[in-house]
VMD Tcl script that draws the C-alpha trace (Angstrom):
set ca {
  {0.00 0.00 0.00}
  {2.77 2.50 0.47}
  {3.85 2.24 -3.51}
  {0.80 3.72 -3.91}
  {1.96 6.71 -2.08}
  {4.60 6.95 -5.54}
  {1.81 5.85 -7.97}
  {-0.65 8.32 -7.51}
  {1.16 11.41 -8.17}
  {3.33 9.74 -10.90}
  {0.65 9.21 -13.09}
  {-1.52 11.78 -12.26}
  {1.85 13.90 -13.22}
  {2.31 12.06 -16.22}
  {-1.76 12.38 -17.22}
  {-1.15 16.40 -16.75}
  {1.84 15.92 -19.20}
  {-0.63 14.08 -22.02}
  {-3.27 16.22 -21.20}
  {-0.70 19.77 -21.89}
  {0.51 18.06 -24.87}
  {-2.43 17.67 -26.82}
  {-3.88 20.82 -25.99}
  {-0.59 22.27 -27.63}
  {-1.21 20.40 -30.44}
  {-4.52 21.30 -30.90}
  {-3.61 25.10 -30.43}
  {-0.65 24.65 -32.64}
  {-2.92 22.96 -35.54}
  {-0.51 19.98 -35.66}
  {-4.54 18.35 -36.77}
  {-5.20 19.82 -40.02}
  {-6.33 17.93 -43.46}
  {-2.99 17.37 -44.69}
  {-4.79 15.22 -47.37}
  {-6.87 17.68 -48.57}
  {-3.72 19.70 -49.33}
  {-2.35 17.08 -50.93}
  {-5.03 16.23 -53.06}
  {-5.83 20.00 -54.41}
  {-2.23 19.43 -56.46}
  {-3.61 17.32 -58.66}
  {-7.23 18.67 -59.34}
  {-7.51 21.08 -62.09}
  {-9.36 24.20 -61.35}
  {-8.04 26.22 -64.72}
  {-11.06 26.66 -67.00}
  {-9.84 26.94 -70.53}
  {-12.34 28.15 -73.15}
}
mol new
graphics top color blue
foreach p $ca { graphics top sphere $p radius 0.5 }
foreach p [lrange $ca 0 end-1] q [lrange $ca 1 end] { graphics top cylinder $p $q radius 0.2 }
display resetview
């Protein structure tokens, strides 16, 4: 029972550490559609007459 004394605060440490690190990434856009970048290269949008 006294590990648990360690465990606690370890992973409620290392949840806090998770939990910063996605919020940065979510603030820092690290999720946008990288596909749909990808994929406007190769449509054409030029209309030729």
């Amino acid at each position: 029972m006294s590990v648990l004394i360690y465990l606690i605060p370890i992973s409620l440490v290392l949840g806090c550490v998770g939990l910063a690190a996605f919020i940065w990434s979510m603030k820092s856009n690290q999720y946008d559609d990288m596909d749909g970048a990808a994929n406007r290269i190769l449509l054409d949008d030029d209309v030729t007459k």
